[in-house]
C-alpha positions in Angstrom: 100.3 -38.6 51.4 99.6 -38.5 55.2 98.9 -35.2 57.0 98.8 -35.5 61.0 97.3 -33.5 63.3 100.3 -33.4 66.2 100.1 -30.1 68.0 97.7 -27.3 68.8 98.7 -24.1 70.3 96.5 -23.0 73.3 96.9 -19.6 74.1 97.5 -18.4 78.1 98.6 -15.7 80.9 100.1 -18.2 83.1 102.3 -21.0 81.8 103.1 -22.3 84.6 99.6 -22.1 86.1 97.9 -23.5 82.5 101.0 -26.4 83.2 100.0 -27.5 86.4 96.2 -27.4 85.5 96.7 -29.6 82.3 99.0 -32.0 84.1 97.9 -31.9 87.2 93.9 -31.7 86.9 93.3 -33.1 83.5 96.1 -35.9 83.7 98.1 -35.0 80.3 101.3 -35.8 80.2 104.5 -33.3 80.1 106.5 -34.5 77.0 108.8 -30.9 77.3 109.1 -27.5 78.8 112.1 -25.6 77.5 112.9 -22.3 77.7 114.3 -21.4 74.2 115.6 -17.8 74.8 114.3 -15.1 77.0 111.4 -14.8 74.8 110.6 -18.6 74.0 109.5 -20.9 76.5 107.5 -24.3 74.8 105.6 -26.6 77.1 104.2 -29.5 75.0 101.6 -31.8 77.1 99.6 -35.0 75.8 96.3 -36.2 76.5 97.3 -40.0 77.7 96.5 -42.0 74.4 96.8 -39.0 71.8 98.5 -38.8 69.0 98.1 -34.6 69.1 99.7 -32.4 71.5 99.1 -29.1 72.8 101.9 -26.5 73.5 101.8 -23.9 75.9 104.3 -21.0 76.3 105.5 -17.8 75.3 106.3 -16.5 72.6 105.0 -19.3 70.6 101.1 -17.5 69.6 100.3 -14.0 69.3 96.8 -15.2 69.8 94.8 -13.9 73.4 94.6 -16.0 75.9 91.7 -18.0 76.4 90.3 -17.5 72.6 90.3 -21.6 71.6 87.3 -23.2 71.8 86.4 -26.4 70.5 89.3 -28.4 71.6 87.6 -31.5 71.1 88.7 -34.9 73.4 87.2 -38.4 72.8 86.9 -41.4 75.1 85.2 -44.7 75.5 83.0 -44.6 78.9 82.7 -40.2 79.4 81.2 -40.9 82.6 84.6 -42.1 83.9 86.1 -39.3 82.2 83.5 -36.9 84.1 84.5 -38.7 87.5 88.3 -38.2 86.7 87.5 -34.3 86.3 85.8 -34.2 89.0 88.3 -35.8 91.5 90.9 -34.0 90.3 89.3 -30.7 90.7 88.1 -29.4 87.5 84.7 -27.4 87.0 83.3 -29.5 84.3 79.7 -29.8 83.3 77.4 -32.9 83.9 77.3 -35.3 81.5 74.8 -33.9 78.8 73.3 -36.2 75.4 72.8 -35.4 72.2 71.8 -37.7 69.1 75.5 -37.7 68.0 77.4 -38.4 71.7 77.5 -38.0 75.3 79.5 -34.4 76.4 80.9 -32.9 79.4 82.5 -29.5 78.9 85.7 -27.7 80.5 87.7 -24.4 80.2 90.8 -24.4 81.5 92.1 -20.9 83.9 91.9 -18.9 80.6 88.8 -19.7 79.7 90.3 -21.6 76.6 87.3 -24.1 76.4 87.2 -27.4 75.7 84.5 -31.1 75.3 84.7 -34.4 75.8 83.0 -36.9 73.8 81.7 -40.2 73.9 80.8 -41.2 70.5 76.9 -43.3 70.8 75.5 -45.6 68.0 77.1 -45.9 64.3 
């Protein structure tokens, strides 16, 4: 049997603002924003090449915004994907190395915080 990994609630104030940052800033890409009901609004957004989502929204998590951490992305060259941030406006570290990969590290609005990886050696 297969489990997958296909979304991730991320927890914020603003929808509209964490919307614009995520698509906008970080380049993922809207797959939906529906409002439900009054009390239901689901924005689902994917990192371009994922096969796991994040939703944003209301009434979707009870949890406070800005409480993820570790939101974990991986890429091939993270010094591209530090230049991308950068352009595009987000306060992202510099690149820092560690024995097990190359990291650059992001919170979005809410402080919901987030790394990049490069994975090094084997």
């Amino acid at each position: 049997m297969e489990w997958k990994l296909e979304l991730v609630a991320v927890p914020v104030s603003d929808v509209d603002a964490a919307k614009t940052f995520y698509a906008d800033k970080v380049g993922f890409v809207v797959d939906h924003d529906h409002r439900v009901s009054e009390e239901i609004r689901f924005v689902q957004l994917t990192p371009p090449g994922s096969a796991c989502s994040i939703a944003l929204g209301t009434g979707i998590s009870d949890a406070r915004p800005g409480s993820v951490r570790g939101l974990q992305l991986v890429v091939a060259d993270i010094t591209a994907a530090h230049a991308h941030l950068v352009e595009r406006g987000v306060e992202v570290t510099e690149v820092q190395d560690f024995p097990w990969g190359r990291f650059v590290f992001f919170s979005d609005p809410d402080g919901n915080g987030w790394s990049v990886q490069q994975i090094v050696g084997g």
